[in-house]
C-alpha positions in Angstrom: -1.5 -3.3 -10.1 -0.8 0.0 -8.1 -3.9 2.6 -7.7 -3.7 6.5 -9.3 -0.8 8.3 -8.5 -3.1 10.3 -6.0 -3.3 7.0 -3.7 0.2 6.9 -3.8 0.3 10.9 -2.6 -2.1 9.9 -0.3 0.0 7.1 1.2 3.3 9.4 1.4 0.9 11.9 3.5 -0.1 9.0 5.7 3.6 8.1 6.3 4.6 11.5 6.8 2.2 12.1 9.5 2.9 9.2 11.3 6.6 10.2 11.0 6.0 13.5 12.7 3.1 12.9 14.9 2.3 9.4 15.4 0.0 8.2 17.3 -1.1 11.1 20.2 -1.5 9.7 24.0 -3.9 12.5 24.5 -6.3 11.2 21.5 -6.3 7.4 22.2 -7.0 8.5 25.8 -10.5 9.9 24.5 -11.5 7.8 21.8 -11.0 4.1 21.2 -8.1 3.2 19.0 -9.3 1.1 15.8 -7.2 -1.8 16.6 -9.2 -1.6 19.7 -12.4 -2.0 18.0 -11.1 -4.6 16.1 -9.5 -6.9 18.9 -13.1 -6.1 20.5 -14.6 -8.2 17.7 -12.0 -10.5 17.4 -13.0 -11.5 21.0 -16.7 -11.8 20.8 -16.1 -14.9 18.0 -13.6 -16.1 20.4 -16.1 -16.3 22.9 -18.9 -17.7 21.1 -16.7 -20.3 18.7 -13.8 -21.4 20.8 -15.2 -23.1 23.8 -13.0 -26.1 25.2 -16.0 -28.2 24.7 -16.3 -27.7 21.0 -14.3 -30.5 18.9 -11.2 -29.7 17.1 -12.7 -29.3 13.8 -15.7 -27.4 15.2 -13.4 -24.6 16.3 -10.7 -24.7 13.2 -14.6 -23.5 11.2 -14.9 -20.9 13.6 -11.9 -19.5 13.5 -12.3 -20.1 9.5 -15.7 -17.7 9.9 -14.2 -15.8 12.2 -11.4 -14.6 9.5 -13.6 -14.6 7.2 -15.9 -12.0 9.3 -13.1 -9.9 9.9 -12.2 -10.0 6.3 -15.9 -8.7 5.4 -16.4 -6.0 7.8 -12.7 -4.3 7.3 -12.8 -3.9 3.6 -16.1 -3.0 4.3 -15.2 -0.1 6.5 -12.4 0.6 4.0 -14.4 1.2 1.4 -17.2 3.0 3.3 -14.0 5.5 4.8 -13.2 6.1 1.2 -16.5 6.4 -0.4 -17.6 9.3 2.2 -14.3 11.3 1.3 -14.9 11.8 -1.7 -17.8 14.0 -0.9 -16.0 15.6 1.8 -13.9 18.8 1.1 -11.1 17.6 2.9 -12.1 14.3 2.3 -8.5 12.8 0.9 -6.9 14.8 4.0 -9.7 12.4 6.3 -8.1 9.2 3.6 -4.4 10.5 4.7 -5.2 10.6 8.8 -6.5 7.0 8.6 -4.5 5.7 6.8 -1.5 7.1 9.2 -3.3 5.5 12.4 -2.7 1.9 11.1 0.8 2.7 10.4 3.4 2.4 13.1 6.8 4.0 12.2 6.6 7.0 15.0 5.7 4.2 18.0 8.0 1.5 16.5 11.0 3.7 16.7 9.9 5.3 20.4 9.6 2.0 21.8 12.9 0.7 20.7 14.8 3.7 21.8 13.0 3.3 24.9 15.3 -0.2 25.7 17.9 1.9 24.9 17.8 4.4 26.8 16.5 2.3 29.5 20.0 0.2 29.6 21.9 3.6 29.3 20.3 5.6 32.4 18.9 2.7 34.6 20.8 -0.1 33.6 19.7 -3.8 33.1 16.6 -3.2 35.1 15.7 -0.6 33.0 16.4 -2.2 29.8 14.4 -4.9 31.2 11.4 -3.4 32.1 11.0 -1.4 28.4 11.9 -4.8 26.3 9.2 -6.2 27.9 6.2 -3.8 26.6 7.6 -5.2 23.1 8.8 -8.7 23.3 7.0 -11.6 24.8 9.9 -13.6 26.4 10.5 -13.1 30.4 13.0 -10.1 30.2 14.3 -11.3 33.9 16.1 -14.2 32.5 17.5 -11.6 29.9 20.8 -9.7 30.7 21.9 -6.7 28.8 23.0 -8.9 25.7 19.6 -10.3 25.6 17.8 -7.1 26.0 19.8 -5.9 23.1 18.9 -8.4 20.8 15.4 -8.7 21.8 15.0 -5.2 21.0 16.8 -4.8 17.4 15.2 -8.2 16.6 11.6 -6.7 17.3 12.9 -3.4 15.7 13.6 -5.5 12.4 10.5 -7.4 12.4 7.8 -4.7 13.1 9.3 -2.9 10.8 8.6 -5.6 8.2 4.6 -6.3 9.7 3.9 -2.2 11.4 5.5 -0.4 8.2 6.1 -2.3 4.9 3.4 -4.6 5.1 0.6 -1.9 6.0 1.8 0.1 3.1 2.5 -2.2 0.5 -1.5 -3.1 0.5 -2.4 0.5 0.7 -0.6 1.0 -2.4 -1.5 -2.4 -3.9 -5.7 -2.2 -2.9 -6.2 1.4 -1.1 -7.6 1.7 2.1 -9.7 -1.4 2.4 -6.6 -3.4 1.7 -4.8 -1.4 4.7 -7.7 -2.0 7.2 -7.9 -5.6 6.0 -4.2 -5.8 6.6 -4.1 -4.9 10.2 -7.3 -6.6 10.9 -5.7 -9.6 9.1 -2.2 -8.9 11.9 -4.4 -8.2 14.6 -5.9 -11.8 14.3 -2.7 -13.5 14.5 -1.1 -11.5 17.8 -4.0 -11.9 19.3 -5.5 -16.0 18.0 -2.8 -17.3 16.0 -0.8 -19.1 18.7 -0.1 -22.9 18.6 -0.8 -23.8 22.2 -4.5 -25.3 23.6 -6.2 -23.1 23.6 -5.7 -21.3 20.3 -3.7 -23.8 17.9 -7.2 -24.9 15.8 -9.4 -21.7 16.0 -6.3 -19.6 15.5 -5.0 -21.6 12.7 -6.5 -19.6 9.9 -5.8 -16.5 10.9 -2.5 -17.3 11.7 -1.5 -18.8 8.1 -3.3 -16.4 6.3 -1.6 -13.5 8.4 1.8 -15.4 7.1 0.9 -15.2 2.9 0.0 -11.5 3.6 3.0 -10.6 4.8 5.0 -12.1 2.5 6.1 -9.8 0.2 6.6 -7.1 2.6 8.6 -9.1 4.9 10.9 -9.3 1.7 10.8 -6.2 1.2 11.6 -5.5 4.3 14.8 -7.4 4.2 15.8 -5.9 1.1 15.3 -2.4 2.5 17.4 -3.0 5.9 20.4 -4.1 3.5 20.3 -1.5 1.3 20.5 0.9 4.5 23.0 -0.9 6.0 26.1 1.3 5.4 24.1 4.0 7.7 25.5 1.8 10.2 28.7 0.9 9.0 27.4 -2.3 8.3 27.9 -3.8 4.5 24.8 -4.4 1.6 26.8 -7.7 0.4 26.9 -9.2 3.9 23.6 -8.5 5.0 22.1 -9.7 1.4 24.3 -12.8 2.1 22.9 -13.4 5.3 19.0 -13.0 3.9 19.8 -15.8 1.4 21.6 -17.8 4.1 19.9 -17.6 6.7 16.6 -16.1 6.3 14.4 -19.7 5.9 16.1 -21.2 9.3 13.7 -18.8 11.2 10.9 -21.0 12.8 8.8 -17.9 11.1 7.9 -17.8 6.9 8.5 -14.0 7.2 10.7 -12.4 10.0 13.9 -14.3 8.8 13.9 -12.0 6.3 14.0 -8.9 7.8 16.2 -10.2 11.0 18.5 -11.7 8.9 18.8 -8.6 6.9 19.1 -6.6 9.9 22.2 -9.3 12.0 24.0 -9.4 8.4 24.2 -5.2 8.9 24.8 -5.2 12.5 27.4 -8.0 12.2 25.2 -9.7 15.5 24.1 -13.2 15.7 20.3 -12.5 16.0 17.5 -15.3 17.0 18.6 -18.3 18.5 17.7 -20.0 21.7 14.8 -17.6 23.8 13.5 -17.8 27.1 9.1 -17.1 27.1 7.2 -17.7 30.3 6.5 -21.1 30.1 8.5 -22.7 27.8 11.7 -22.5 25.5 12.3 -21.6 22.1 15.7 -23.8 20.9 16.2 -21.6 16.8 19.4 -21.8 15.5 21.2 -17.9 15.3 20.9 -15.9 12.3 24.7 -15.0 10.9 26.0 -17.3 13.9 29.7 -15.9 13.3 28.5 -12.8 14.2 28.5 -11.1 17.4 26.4 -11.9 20.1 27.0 -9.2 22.8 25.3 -7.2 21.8 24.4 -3.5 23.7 22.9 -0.4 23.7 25.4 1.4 21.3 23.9 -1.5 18.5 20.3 -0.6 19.2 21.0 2.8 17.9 22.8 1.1 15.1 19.8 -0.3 14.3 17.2 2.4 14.6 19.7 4.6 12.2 18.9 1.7 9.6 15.3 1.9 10.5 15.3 5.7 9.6 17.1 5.6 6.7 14.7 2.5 5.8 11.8 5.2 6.4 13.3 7.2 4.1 14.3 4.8 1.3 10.6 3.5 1.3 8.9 6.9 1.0 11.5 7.9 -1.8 9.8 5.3 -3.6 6.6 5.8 -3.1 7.4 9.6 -4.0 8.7 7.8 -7.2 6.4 5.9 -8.2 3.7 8.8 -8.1 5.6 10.8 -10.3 6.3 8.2 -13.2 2.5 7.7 -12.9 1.5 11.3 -13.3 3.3 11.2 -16.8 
């Protein structure tokens, strides 16, 4: 059940913010970002309940306390942020510019154009050296095609887990549910990784990251078709390609949204990827599509990402008005 129309005012403030100021070099230079204090905590449970001479079952309970800490102390905060604004004057303005820090449209879009324009004024080494600050897989084995994907493939799915999902449990359980969220996201980039080290303490956080970003990652998906003409792409195909598609993505959520987005590009998205280390053999999303892709297609995409920013706070502009009557 959504909140008062007010939360949902709140949360179109929040998105318009981020939209036209993001997140400030200048202030993260001088104050710790959240996230920040978050991972911090993250990392003193992985110290204490993850040591290599623990047994397997010993550290799949610690990393079951551990999300269950992080649960705790981020609604906690949540509900602690919104109980002190409502005795503040401006305290729903204070609501607004939290909730905007832990949403990531402004960066998401900077750091994708950034791969752009890195291929279009310093060439593949360029393109290479800003794909990296967002994707994990060793950008030297990439060549322009690669760079290409890897960014509108990132652009597709951290729109789904930086945007939708952040948004969809402010408006579903107000701040705390925001805070919880990205606490929740945090977990998983940082312990949900099956290798050694992490594959049992990570393990909770990891699947319970996946059930909360279900329903965004579907809305997501739905979103990125329904802006797909922006790019001359078609709503039917990229629809098609969701139901297709969406489920042979090693990931429960980011077919979704990368299927959405290679049905409206017309690219074959996914597939085979190169990380340091090891070897990732998927199968492509829309294989009949292209899969040369370049710099002209990451601006395809980021039009659909814009017009996705749009669509979403339409609704949510919306929605507050049917529930003010």
């Amino acid at each position: 059940m959504l909140l008062y129309d007010h939360a949902l005012w709140l949360l179109l403030a929040a998105l318009l913010l981020d939209a036209l100021i993001g997140d400030p070099d200048w202030m993260w230079q001088r104050l710790p970002h959240p996230v920040v204090w978050i991972g911090k905590l993250i990392g003193l449970f992985d110290r204490h309940f993850n040591k290599t001479e623990f047994a397997p079952a010993t550290r799949k309970l610690g990393g079951v306390l551990t999300l269950l800490a992080l649960l705790v102390s981020a609604g906690l905060a949540g509900v602690v942020i919104e109980a002190v604004a409502k005795w503040l004057p401006y305290g729903r303005v204070l609501e607004a510019v939290v909730a905007a820090v832990f949403i990531a449209q402004n960066s998401l879009y900077r750091h994708v154009a950034a791969v752009r324009d890195g291929l279009l004024k310093d060439g593949l080494e360029g393109g290479r050296k800003a794909v990296s600050m967002i994707v994990g897989r060793d950008p030297n084995r990439l060549d322009e095609a690669g760079v290409s994907r890897a960014a509108i493939e990132s652009c597709a799915e951290n729109y789904s887990d930086g945007i939708v999902a952040p948004v969809f449990w402010f408006a579903v359980l107000g701040l705390p549910g925001l805070i919880v969220y990205k606490a929740v996201n945090t977990a998983d980039s940082m312990i949900g990784h099956k290798n050694e080290v992490y594959a049992d303490f990570g393990w909770a956080a990891a699947r319970f990251d996946d059930l909360v970003n279900l329903p965004a990652s579907r809305l997501a998906g739905l979103f990125i078709a329904l802006c797909a003409p922006l790019s001359r792409g078609s709503v039917r195909k990229s629809i098609a390609c969701i139901l297709d598609d969406a489920r042979k993505h090693r990931s429960p959520n980011a077919g979704w949204p990368e299927a959405a987005m290679a049905g409206a590009l017309n690219l074959a998205l996914a597939g085979p990827r190169i990380y340091p280390g090891y070897t990732v053999n998927d199968r492509y999303l829309n294989a009949s599509g292209r899969k040369d892709a370049r710099a002209e297609d990451i601006s395809r995409a980021l039009r659909i990402l814009i017009g996705c920013y749009a669509l979403e706070a339409l609704l949510i502009a919306g929605l507050a008005l049917l529930l003010a009557f």
